[in-house]
N, C-alpha and C positions, 0 to 999 in steps of 0.2 A: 704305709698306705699313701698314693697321691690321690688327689682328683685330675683325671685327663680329659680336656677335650679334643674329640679326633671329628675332624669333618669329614665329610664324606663317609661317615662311620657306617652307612646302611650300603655300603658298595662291598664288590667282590676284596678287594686288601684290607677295606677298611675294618668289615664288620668279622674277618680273621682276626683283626690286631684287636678289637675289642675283646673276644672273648679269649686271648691271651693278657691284656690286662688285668680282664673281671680273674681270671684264675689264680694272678699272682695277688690279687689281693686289693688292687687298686680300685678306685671308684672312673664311671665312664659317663661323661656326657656325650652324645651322639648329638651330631648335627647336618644334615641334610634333605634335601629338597625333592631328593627320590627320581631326577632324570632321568640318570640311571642307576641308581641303586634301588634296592627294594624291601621293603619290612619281612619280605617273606627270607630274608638273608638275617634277620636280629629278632625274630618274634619269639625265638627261643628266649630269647633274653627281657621280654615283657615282665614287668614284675617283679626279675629279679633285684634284690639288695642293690642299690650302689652303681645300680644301670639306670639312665633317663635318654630320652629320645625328642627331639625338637627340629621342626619340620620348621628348617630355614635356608634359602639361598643367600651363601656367604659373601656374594659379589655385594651385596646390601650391606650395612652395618650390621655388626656383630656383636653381641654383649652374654656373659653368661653370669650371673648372680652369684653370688658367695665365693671360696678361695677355689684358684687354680695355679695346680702345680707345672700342669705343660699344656700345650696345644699343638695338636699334632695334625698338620694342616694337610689331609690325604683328596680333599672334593675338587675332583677335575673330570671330565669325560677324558678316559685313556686307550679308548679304540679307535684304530683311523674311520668307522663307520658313524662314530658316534659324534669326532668331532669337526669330522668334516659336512654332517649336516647340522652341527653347531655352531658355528667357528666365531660368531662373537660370545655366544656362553661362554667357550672353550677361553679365547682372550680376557675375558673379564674376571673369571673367575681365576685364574690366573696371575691376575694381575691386582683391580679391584678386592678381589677374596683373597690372594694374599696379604695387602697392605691392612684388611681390616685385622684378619688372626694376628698377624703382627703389631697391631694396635691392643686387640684384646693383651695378647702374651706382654707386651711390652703395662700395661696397666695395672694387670695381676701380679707381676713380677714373675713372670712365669717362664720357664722353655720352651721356644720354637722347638718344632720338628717341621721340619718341608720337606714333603715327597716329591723329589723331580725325577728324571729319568734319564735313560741312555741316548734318549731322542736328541738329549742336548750336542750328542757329537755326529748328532744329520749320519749322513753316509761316508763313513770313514776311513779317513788318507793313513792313518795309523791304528796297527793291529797286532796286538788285542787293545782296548782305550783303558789307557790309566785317564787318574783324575787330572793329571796334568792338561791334558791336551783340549784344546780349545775349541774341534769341533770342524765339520765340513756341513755346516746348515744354509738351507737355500729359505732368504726370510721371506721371498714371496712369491714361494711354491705353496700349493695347496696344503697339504704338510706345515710349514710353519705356521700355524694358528698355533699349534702346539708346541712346537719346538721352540718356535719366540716366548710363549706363553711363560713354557719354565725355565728359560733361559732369564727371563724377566726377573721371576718369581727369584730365583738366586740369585741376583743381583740386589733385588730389593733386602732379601734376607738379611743379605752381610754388610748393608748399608746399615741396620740398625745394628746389628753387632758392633759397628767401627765405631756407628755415631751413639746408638745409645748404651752400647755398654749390651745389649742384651745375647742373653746367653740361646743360641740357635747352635742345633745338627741342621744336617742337610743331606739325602743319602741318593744314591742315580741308583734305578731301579730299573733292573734288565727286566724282558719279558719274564712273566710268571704267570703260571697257571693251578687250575685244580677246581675242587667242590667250588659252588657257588657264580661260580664264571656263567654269565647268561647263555643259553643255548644259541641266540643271536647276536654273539659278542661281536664278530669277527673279524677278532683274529684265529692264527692259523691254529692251534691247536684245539679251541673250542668247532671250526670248520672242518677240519678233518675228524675228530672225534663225532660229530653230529651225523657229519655225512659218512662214514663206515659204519654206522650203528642203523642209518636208516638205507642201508645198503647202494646208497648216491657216490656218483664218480665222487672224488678226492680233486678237488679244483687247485692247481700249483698255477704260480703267475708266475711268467718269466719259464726259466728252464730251469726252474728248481735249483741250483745250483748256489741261489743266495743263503748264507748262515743265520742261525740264531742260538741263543743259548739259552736255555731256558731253565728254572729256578720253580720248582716244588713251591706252594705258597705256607706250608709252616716251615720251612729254611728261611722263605724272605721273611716273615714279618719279626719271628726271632732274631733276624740280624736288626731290626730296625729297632728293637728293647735293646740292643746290643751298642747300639748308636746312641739313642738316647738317655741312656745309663754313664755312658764313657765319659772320657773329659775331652774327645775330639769335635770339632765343629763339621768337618767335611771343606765339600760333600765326598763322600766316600762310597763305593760302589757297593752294593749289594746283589750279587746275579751269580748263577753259576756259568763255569765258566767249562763248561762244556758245549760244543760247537757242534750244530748238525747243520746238514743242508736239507733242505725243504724237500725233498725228495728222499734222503733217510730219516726224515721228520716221519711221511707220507707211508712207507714199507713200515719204519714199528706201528704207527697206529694200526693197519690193516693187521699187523701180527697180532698185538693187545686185544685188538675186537674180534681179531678172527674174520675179518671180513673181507669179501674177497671184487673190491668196489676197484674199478679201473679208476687209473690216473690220468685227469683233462688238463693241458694248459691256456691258460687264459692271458693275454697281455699283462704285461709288467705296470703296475699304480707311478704314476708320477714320482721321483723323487726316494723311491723305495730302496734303502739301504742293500748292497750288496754284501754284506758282511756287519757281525754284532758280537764279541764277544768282551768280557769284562776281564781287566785284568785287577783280580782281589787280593792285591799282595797288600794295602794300608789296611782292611776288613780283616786280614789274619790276622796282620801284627799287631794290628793298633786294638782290635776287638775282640782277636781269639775266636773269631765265625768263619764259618765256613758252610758250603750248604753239605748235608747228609741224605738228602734221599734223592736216590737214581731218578732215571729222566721214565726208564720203565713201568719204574714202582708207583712215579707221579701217574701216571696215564693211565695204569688199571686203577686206581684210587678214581681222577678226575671221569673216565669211564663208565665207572657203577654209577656215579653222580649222572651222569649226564640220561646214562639208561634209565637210572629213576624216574628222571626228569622229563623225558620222554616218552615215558610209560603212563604218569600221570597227565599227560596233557596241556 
């Protein structure tokens, strides 16, 4: 059994990886400020044994009472909706709220985990992106709040690795979807799933033809116990590595719901990647993961959720 703290624990990845901690046995403190996460994502978990919940903005100092075994620093706004009407939360927290968890982890003698992303390779001159490659980011596009953010955060990380000795993962985190995804997340698969369920055009930007890959979210957060567990630092990618274009994204949802909602184009967002796919050869070797559930099987899963969710109001 450890104790974990995971920030951002009441968000859509986060409050997934708690209740795969609580299951393997571990103890969970939660820590966030509910931007965008939400209790109604962890109220299951009210109550339970070995579950606590602490309603705090991590850009602040950070302190959590008694032993901790890791901290697994997930609180960021990860929507280009979210943090582009954020963009100094998004920097701070990023930045400030990673130096504090790495203060905490560094105090307790604890493990880092930092959730960064694939954003860190901007729009990419190389494809598919190993961990190698260093990234085509534009740092003062609108878009880089973010992509500096955790560009930062990873650099900060492996500074205290070098200087203090402390033991830090770090994992790039391709787009992922499923249950708990706000219905006004959006991005694209929560926006097409919303809009063929409430029978609204399918809004594609650009000509559809830019890629992503997208990752089932019990395949990601299990690679991330998979990370954490290991004896590798990273960062190492976590995404499936399955490739669609926005337009055969666009045809399965309308197959999945059944819904037979025409497809609009809207202008292309600033700075928006023409291609995304992860290349998971060190996630194989080095961690024996890999994702198992189709990009199909995600969407009628993520589907009934959303239906639910829409149903209630």
């Amino acid at each position: 059994m450890a104790r974990v703290v995971v920030t951002g624990g009441a968000g859509f990845l986060g409050s997934h990886l708690t209740d795969l901690l609580l299951e393997r046995g571990d103890e969970v403190v939660c820590i966030d400020n509910l931007v965008t996460g939400s209790t109604a994502n962890v109220e299951h978990l009210f109550g339970r044994p070995g579950y606590t919940m602490v309603h705090h903005d991590v850009s602040n100092y950070v302190w959590v009472p008694g032993p901790v075994d890791a901290v697994m620093h997930l609180a960021s706004p990860a929507s280009p909706v979210d943090y582009l009407q954020m963009p100094i939360q998004t920097l701070k927290v990023g930045s400030l709220g990673t130096h504090n968890c790495l203060g905490l982890a560094k105090a307790k003698g604890a493990r880092f985990f930092l959730a960064s992303t694939s954003e860190v390779y901007g729009d990419p001159q190389v494809h598919p992106q190993p961990e190698t490659y260093w990234g085509h980011v534009n740092p003062v596009g609108p878009r880089g709040v973010y992509d500096e953010a955790k560009r930062f955060a990873e650099a900060m990380t492996l500074a205290y690795h070098r200087h203090h000795g402390l033991q830090v993962r770090i994992v790039r985190i391709f787009n992922t979807f499923g249950p708990r995804m706000r219905l006004q997340d959006g991005r694209v698969v929560s926006n097409f799933l919303v809009q063929a369920l409430k029978g609204e055009p399918l809004t594609v930007y650009g000509e559809g033809t830019q890629t992503r890959s997208f990752c089932y979210v019990a395949d990601e957060v299990r690679g991330f116990l998979a990370l954490l567990d290991g004896e590798h630092t990273g960062p190492i990618n976590i995404g499936n590595p399955g490739e669609f274009t926005m337009l055969e994204l666009a045809d399965l949802v309308k197959d999945v719901t059944g819904s037979d909602s025409e497809i609009v184009h809207e202008a292309l967002p600033v700075d928006d990647p023409t291609q995304r796919k992860p290349d998971i050869t060190l996630a194989r070797t080095l961690l024996g993961w890999e994702p198992t559930v189709a990009l199909r099987e995600g969407l009628e899963r993520t589907a009934a959720y959303f239906a639910e969710q829409l149903r209630l109001g």
